[in-house]
C-alpha positions as CSV (number, residue, x, y, z in Angstrom):
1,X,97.6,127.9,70.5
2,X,95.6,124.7,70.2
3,X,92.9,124.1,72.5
4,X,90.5,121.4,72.5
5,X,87.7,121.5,75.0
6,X,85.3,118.7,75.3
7,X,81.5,118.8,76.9
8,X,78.5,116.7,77.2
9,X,79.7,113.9,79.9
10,X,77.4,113.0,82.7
11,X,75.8,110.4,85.1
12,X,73.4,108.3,82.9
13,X,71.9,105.0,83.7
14,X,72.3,101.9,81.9
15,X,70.6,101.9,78.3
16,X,70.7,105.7,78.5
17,X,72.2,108.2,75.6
18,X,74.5,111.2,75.8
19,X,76.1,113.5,73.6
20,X,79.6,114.4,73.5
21,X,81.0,117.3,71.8
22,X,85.0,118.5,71.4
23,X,85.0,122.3,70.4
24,X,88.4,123.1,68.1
25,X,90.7,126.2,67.9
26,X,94.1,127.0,66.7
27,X,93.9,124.9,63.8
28,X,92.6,124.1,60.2
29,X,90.0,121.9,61.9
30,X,88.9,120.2,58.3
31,X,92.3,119.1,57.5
32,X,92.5,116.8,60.4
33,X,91.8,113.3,61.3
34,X,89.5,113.6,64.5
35,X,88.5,111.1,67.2
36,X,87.1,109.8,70.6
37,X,89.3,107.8,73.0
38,X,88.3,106.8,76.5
39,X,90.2,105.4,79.6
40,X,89.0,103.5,82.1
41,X,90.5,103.3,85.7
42,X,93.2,100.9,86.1
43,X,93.0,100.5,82.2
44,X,95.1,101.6,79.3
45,X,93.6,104.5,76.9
46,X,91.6,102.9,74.1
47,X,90.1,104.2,70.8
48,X,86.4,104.6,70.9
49,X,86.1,106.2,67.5
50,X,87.3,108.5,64.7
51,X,86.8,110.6,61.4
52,X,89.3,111.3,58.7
53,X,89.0,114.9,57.1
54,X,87.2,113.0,54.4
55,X,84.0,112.0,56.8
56,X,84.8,108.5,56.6
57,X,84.3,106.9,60.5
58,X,85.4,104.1,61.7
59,X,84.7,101.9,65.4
60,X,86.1,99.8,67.9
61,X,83.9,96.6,67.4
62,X,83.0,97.2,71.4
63,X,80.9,99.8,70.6
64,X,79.8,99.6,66.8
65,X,75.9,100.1,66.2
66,X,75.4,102.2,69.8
67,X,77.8,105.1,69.8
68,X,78.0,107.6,66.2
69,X,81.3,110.1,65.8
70,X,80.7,112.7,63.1
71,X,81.8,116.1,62.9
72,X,80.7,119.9,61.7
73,X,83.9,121.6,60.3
74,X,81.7,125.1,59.8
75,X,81.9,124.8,63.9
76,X,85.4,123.3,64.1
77,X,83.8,120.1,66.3
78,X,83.3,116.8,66.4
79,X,80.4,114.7,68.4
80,X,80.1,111.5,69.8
81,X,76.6,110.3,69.8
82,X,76.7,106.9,72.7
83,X,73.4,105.7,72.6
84,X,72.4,101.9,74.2
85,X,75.1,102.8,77.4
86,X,76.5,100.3,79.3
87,X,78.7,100.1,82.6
88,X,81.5,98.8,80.8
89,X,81.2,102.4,78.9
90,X,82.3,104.2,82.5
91,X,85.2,106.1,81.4
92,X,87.0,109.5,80.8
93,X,86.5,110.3,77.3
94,X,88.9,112.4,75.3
95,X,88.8,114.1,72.1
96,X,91.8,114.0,69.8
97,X,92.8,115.2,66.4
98,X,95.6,114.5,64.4
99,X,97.1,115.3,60.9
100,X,100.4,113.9,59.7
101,X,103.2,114.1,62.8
102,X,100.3,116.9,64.6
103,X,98.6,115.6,68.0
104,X,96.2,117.3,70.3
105,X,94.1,116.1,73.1
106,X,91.5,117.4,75.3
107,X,91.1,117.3,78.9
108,X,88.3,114.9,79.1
109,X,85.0,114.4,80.0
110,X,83.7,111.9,82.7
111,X,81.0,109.5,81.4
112,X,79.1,107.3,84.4
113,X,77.0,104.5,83.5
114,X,75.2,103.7,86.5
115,X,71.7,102.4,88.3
């Protein structure tokens, strides 16, 4: 059974930092692609970030030179480093991994940019 649980979300206030993590199991973690989406309310689900197996990332332009995806295959996770936060940031973020025509997402974690 795949599981992915993700951790680290919180109430932060604008220029603040937080550390995301998404903890893997029931896979071969390094084989797969791994990323960060988020979703706001009333918006559509939008890629924040991801990882091939090979370690190369990649960003949406939104958020290029504040947040940092990498990932620790000995501890089957990746992390999402958002540093430089802004409201606009406020959203679920989920962690997903995929390899070929195999998908898996997390359950979220609530990130609050606020004064």
């Amino acid at each position: 059974q795949v599981k992915l649980v993700e951790s680290g979300g919180g109430v932060v206030q604008p220029g603040g930092s937080l550390r995301l993590a998404c903890a893997a199991s029931g896979i071969i973690f390094s084989i797969y692609q791994a990323g960060w989406y988020r979703q706001a309310p009333g918006k559509l689900r939008e890629l924040v970030a991801y990882i091939t197996s090979s370690g190369s990332a990649n960003y949406a332009d939104s958020v290029k030179g504040r947040f940092t995806i990498s990932r620790d295959n000995a501890k089957n996770t990746v992390y999402l480093q958002v540093n430089s936060l802004k409201p606009e940031d406020t959203a679920v973020y989920y962690c997903n991994v995929q390899h070929v025509s195999d998908y898996h997402w997390g359950q979220g974690t609530q990130v609050t940019v606020s004064s």
